[in-house]
Residue, then its C-alpha position, 0 to 999 in steps of 0.5 A: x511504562x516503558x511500552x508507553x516510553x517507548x511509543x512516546x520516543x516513536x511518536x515525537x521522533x515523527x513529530x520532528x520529522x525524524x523517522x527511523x528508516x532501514x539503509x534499504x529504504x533509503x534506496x528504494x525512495x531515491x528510486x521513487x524521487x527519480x520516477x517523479x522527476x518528469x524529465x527523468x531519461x528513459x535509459x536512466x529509468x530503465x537501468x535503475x529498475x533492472x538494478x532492482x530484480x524484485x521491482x522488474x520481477x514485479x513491473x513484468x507481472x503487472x504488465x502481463x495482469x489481466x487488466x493491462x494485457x487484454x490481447x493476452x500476448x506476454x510480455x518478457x522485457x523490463x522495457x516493454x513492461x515500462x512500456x506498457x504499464x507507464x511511469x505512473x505505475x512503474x512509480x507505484x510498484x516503486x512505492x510497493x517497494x519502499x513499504x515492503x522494505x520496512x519488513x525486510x529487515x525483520x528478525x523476530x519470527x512472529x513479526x515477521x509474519x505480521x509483515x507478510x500477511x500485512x503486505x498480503x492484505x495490502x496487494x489484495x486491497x490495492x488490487x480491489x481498489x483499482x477495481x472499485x474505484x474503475x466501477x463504483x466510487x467515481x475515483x482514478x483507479x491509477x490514484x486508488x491502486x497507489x493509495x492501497x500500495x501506501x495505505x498500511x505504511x504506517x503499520x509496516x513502519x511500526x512493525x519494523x521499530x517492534x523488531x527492536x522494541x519486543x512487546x511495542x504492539x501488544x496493546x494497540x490502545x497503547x498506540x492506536x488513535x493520536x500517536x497512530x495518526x501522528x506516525x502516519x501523518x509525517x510518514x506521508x509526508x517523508x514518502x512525498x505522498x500527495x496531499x489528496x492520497x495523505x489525507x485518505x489514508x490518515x482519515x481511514x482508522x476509525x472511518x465509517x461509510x454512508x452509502x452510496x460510497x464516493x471518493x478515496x477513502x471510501x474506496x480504499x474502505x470498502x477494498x479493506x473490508x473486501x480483502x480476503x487476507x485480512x490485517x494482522x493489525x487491529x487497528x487496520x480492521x474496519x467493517x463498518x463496510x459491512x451493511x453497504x456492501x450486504x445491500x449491495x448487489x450492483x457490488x457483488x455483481x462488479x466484484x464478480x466481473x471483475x473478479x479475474x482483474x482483481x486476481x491477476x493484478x494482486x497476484x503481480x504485486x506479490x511477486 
């Protein structure tokens, strides 16, 4: 009873838009509503993200991955990073920023774990998405890389009420389904999330595939049941990805091209 009080607490604080944020989060989304502003200073810009090692840390791998370094010379400055990989991505590994902070903050060790292997789980499938999406499901693969950043914001959100709330998700009947969608829906909404990435990833638990897979949700399906790390969550397993890509060869033989991309590209998100 006090587990389903205690969902029930989460669920209606959601509901009036009142979601419980760390103080570190907080930073992180002021950083992201700057990167949106389109007549942001480019020196403002960059003196925001050097104020941030791990985000520089990481926008310097993403410029040096596979997928945006193809003449191979290395990139050793925050500026040319920006440089080469953009706005729209620096605002991506923004984003990265702010749902890997949810777990930042963990105490209890078990928890903790969770978090790291659903951020690990999280990497690989944007990492896949961007791929797929390049090659497969007819999907802007810069669109499919952000929404495999975000996808898991909802489970990293619970886990981080979990830290105060011990047994919160032991039984994920008790918060799975309509309170699930509910958190992940006002979650959306308090990151800015646009309309089309919301709606993928609010419609992902539950989600089956027919092929031939098209569009953000099946991209973002078939990432998560490609992953090899996978989530420590029930609620974020899905195989029904299962039968289209053991009949699809056309699949395994791009995720097989593309296998150094995908490589390089989660590698620089788990900096």
């Amino acid at each position: 009873m006090i587990k389903l009080d205690q969902i029930s607490q989460i669920v209606t604080q959601a509901a009036r838009g009142e979601l419980v944020f760390p103080t570190s989060v907080n930073a992180a989304l002021r950083l992201q509503l700057m990167l949106a502003d389109p007549d942001a200073d480019t020196e403002d810009v960059l003196r925001c993200v050097l104020a941030e090692p791990v985000l520089a840390a990481r926008t310097v791998a993403l410029a040096n991955a596979a997928v945006f370094n193809r003449g191979g010379k290395p990139i050793t400055s925050v500026r040319a990073a920006v440089a080469r990989v953009g706005y729209r991505h620096l605002y991506t590994m923004a984003a990265s920023m702010v749902v890997r902070q949810f777990g930042a903050r963990i105490r209890d060790p078990q928890l903790r774990a969770q978090a790291e292997q659903l951020w690990q789980h999280t990497a690989h499938v944007a990492a896949l998405a961007y791929v797929i999406a390049a090659r497969l499901t007819a999907t802007d693969p810069d669109t499919a890389l952000f929404a495999g950043i975000i996808h898991e914001a909802g489970g990293f959100y619970l886990l981080s009420r979990a830290d105060d709330m011990p047994g919160l998700l032991d039984d994920p009947a008790d918060w799975s389904g309509a309170p699930q969608e509910i958190i992940t829906r006002e979650l959306m909404k308090k990151l800015s999330i646009p309309d089309p990435v919301s709606l993928a990833v609010v419609s992902l638990p539950g989600a089956t595939l027919t092929p031939p897979p098209l569009g953000l949700r099946d991209t973002l399906l078939l990432a998560k049941h490609l992953a090899p790390v996978p989530s420590p969550l029930a609620l974020a397993a899905n195989h029904s990805a299962a039968g289209l890509v053991d009949d699809n060869a056309v699949l395994g033989q791009i995720l097989a091209e593309s296998r150094d991309d995908a490589a390089s590209m989660s590698a620089a998100l788990l900096v």
